[in-house]
C-alpha positions in Angstrom: -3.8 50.5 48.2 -0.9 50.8 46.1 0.1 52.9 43.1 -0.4 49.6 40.9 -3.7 48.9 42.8 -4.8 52.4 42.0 -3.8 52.5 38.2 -5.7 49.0 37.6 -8.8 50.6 39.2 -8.3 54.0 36.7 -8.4 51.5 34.3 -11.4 49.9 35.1 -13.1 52.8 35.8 -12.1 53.8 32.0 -13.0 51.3 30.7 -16.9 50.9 32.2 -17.2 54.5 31.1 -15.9 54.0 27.8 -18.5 51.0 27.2 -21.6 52.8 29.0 -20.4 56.0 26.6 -20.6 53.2 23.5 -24.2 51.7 24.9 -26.0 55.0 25.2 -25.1 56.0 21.8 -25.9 53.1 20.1 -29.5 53.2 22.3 -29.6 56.8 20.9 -29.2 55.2 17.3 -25.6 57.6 16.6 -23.1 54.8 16.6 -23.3 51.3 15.7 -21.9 49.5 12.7 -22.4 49.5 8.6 -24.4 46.3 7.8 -23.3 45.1 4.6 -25.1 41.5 3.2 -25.9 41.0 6.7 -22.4 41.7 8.1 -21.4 44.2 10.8 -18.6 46.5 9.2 -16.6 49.1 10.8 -18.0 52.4 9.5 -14.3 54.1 8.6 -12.5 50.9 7.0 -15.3 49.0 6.0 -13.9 46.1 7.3 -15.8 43.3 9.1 -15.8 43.5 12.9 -15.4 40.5 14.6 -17.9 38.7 16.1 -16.2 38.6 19.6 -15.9 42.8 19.5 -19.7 43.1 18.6 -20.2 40.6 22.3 -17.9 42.5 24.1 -19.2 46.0 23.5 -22.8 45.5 21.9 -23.3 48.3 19.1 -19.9 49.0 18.5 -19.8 50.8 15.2 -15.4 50.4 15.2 -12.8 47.6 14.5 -10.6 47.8 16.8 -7.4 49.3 15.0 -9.7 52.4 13.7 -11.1 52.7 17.4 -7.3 52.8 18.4 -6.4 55.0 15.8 -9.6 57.3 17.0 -8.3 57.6 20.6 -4.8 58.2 19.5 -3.8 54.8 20.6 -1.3 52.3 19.3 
């Protein structure tokens, strides 16, 4: 296994971690969007999250700039 081969597996691992972290919250009723008329908003901007964030990570209570923003991302 390779350094590359390594890294994309760190990454993976990350990455089911960071969506098991999101589903256990949002089964504990902490995180999950704003629902305004009927419409899943990100709780910091208020904007709408897109229907395709809300399948990939059920519960998600971020867009995704804000969630960037939140882990000092880019």
């Amino acid at each position: 296994m390779d350094i590359f081969d390594q890294a994309q597996e760190l990454e993976r691992l990350e990455r089911e971690a960071a969506l098991s972290r999101a589903r256990n919250a949002s089964a504990q009723g902490r995180e999950g969007p704003e629902w305004i008329d009927g419409v899943a908003c990100c709780r910091e901007c208020g904007e709408p999250i897109p229907p395709a964030r809300l399948a990939a990570v059920p519960g998600v209570g971020l867009c995704k700039a804000c969630q960037e923003e939140m882990e000092g991302g880019s």
